[in-house]
N, C-alpha and C positions, 0 to 999 in steps of 0.2 A: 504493500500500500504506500504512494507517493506522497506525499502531504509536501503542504508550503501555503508557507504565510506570509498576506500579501499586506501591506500598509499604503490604506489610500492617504496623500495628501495633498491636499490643496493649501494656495498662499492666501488665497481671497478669508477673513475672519473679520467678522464684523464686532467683536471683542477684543481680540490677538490678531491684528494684521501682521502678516508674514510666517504666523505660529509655527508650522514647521525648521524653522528656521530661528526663531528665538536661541539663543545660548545659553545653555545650561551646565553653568562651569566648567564654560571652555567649549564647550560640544555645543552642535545645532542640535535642539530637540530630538530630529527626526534621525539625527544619529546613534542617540541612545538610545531611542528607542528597536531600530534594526539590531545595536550589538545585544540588546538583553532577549530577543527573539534567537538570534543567533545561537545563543546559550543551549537552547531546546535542545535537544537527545532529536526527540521524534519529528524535526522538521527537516527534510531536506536542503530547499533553499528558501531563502528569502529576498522580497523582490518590492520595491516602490512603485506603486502606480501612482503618475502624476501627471495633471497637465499644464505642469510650469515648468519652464527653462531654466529659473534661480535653484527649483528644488533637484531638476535632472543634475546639473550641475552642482550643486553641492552632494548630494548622492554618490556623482562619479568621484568624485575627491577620496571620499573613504571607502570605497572600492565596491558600493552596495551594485544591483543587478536594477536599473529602471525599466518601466513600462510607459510609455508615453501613451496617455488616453484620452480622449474627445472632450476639450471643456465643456461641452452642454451635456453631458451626462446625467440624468437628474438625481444619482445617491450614492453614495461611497458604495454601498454592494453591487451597480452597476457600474464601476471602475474597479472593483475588485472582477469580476468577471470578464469586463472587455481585457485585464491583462493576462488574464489564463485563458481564454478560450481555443488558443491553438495549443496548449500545453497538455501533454497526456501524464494527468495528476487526477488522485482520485478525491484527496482532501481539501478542502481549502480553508485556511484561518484567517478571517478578517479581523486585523489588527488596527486601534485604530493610531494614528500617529502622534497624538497626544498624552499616551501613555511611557514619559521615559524609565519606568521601574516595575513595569511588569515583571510578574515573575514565570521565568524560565518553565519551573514546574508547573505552572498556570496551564501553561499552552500544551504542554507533555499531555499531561489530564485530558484537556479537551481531545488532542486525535487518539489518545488510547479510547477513548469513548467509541469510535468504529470500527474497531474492531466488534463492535458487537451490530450486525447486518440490519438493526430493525431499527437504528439513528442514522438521520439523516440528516437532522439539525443539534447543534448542540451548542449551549452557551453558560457561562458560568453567574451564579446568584451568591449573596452571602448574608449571611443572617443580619437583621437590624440590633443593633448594638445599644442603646439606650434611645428614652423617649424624646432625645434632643434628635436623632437622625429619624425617628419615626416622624416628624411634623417637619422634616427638611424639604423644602420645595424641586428642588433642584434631583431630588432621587426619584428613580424608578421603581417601583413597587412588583412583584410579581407574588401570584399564588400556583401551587402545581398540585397535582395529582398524587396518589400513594406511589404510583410510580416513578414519579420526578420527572413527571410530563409537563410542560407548561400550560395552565390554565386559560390566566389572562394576565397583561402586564398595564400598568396603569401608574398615572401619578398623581393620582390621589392614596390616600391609604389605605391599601386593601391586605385583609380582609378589616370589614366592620364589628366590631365587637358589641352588639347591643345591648347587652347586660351590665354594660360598665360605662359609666356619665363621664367618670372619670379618665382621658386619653390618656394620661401618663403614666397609668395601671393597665393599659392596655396589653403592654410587651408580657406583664407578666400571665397572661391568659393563653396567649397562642404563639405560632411563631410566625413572626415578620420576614420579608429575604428584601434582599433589595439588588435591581441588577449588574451586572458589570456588564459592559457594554461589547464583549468580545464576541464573535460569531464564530462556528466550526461547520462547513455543509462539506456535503458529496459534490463533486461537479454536474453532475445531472440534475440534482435539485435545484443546485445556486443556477442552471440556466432559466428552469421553468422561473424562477422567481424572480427573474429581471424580466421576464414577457407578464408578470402582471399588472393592471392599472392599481393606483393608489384604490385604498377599503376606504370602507366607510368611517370602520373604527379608528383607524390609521390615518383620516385626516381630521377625527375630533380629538385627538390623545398629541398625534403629531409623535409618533412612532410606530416605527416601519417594522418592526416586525409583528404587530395585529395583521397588517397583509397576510404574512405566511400565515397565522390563526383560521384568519378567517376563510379562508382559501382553504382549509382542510390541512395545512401539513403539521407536523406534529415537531415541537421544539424540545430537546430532554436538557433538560438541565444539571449541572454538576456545582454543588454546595462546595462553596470556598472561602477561607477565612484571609484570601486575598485583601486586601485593603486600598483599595485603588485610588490614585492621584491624578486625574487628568486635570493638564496646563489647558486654560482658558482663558485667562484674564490676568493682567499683571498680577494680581494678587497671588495669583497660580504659581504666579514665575516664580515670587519670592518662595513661596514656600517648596517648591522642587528646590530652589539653588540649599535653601535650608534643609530638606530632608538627602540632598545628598554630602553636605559635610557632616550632619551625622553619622553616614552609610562609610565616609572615608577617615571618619574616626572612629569606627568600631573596631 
């Protein structure tokens, strides 16, 4: 089984313009983020899909593998696609470029996951951690199955707990997850899922993957006590440049 993960990036951020390219002591973003993909065991290669010239070019400087892709694309998973589709790869990891400290074993996790024939989507969730990140606006919410199927993802807080008035007693009733934003398909999946038109649910939530939901395909998800940092906004920046001089004083 071929697996490789792909990191779309674009410069255009209407928070972090240039964001792939930001500096992250010393490093362009989009460079830590390739070397800690790199890391993976279970990935073969790893490849930038971009449709800018500053990111092709800083790319080629550290020796990464570009894909040049169509700027009207309209989703990171249709740039992830348009760079593998002549590739004979059975896995794909969409990684997104904003994450410089992902972890290595994150992504190992997700393609051990197909080895089992009956995933064909697969993304990583982590439990909600206290009642300040349950009422955090900016998280994703998901609920799944007993079998670690995904339900429904959402950003409001789900599930509802109605016996308790009280929200900040809420975590202690049930379990919370909240998403991490990484994706794992089969290639024959990830094609039908670029020929679909935006869902219904997917243009009131304003996340793309209600599409595959409602569409019928089935997402399984893998519990991680990853802790995810995506740079988005200056503020982002400080605190990556901060969480990696604690990484290189440890």
């Amino acid at each position: 089984m071929k697996t490789v993960c792909v990191i779309p990036a674009r410069y255009a951020s209407t928070r972090l313009p240039g964001k792939p390219l930001v500096d992250i002591g010393g490093k362009p973003m989009i460079r830590r983020v390739y070397e800690q993909a790199q890391k993976a065991r279970a990935i073969d290669e790893v490849i930038i899909a971009t449709d800018d010239e500053r990111i092709r070019a800083a790319a080629h400087r550290f020796g990464a593998r570009v894909e040049m892709t169509a700027p009207a694309l309209p989703s990171g998973t249709d740039r992830v696609f348009a760079a593998i589709k002549s590739l004979d790869v059975d896995v794909i990891i969409n990684l997104q470029g904003d994450e410089p400290f992902v972890d290595p074993g994150l992504l190992d996790q997700l393609a051990d996951m197909f080895t089992n024939p009956a995933v064909s989507i697969a993304t990583p969730i982590s439990p909600v951690a206290n009642e300040r990140e349950l009422s955090d606006p900016n998280l994703v919410r998901v609920v799944r199955d007993t079998a670690g199927r995904a339900l429904y993802f959402s950003r409001a807080v789900i599930p509802f707990v109605r016996d308790e008035t009280d929200r900040r007693q809420w975590i202690s009733h049930t379990p919370f997850y909240k998403h991490i934003g990484i994706y794992a398909y089969r290639k024959t999946v990830l094609e039908q899922l670029t020929q679909l038109p935006p869902s219904v649910l997917e243009k009131a939530e304003k996340l793309e993957q209600l599409r595959f939901l409602e569409n019928g395909f089935t997402i399984h998800t893998l519990i991680s006590n990853y802790d995810s940092l995506s740079v988005d906004t200056p503020g982002d920046v400080e605190s990556a440049i901060k969480k990696l001089n604690q990484w290189q004083e440890s």
